[in-house]
C-alpha positions in Angstrom: 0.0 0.0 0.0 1.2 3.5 -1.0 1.1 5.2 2.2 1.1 9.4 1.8 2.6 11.3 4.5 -0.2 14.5 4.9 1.5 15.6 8.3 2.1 19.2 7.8 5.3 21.0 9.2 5.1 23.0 12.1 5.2 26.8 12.3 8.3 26.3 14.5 10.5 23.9 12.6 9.2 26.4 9.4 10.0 29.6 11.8 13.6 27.7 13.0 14.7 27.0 9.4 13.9 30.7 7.7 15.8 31.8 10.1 19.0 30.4 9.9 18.9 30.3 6.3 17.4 33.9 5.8 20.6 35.2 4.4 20.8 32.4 1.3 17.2 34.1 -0.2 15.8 36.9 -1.2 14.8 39.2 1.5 11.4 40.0 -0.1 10.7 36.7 -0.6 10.9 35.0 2.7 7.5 35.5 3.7 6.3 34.1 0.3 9.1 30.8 1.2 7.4 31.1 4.8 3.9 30.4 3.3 4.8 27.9 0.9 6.7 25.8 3.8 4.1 26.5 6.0 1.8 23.9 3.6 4.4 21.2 2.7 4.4 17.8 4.5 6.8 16.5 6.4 8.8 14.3 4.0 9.2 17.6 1.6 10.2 19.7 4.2 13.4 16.6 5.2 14.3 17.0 1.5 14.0 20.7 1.5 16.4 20.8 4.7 18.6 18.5 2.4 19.2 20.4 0.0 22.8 22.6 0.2 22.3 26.1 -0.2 25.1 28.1 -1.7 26.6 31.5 -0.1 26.4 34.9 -1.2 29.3 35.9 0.4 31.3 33.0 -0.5 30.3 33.5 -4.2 30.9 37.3 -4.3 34.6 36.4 -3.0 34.9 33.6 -6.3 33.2 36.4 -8.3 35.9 39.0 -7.2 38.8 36.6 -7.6 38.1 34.1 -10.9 35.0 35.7 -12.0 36.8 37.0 -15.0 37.3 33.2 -16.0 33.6 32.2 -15.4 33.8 30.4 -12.1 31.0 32.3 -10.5 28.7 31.8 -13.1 29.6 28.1 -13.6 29.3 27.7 -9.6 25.5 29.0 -10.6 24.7 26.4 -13.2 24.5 29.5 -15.4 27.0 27.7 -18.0 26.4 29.7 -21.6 27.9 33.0 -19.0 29.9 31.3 -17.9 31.3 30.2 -20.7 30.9 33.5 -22.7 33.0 34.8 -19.3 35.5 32.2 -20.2 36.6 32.9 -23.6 36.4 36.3 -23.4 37.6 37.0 -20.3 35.1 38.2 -18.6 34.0 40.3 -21.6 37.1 42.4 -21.2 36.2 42.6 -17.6 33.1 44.5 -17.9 30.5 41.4 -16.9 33.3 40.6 -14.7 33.0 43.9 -12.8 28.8 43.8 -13.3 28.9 40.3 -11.4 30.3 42.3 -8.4 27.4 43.7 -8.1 25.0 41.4 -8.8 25.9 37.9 -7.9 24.9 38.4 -4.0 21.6 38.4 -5.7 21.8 36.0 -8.3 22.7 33.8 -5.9 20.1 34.5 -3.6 17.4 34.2 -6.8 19.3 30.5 -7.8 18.6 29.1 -4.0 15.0 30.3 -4.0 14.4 28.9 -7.1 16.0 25.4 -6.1 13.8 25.1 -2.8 10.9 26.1 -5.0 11.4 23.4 -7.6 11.1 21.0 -5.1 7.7 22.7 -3.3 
């Protein structure tokens, strides 16, 4: 027999894991994250804990040191940038030096979009 689990997660465990992990999303959409946890079971919350979350900060420092080669990019799954970043070095540096501005964010937006996927 195919047994479903329909035990939704509790506010606390949702509450506990936002807020450690805050800093790996998008700040305007936590609550959004928040509700959408708030109504998964208990087997897709496990997986969601699973799942490894890459940091902004770490990223930014990649970005600042081999982003010109496409490492930050590549670290995103974003691999035709990366790429492009590659064999052009970094566009002569200008995506390079666009990346340090934006790949906080980008990674924020690529970790959202992972725990979505599996909501």
């Amino acid at each position: 027999m195919d047994e479903k689990n329909t035990d939704f997660i509790s506010k606390e465990k949702v509450d506990q894991f936002v807020m450690l992990n805050q800093k790996y999303f998008p700040s305007e959409k936590i609550m959004f994250l928040k509700e959408k946890l708030y109504n998964t079971t208990e087997s897709k919350f496990s997986m969601i804990s699973c799942v490894e979350l890459k940091d902004p900060t770490t990223l930014l420092l990649i970005s600042l040191f081999l982003g010109g080669l496409g490492v930050d990019r590549f670290m995103l799954k974003d691999t035709a940038m990366g790429v492009l970043k590659l064999l052009t070095a970094g566009c002569c540096g200008i995506w390079t030096i666009i990346d340090w501005f934006v790949i906080q964010n980008k990674t924020k937006e690529a970790n959202f979009n992972s725990i979505m996927m599996l909501l």
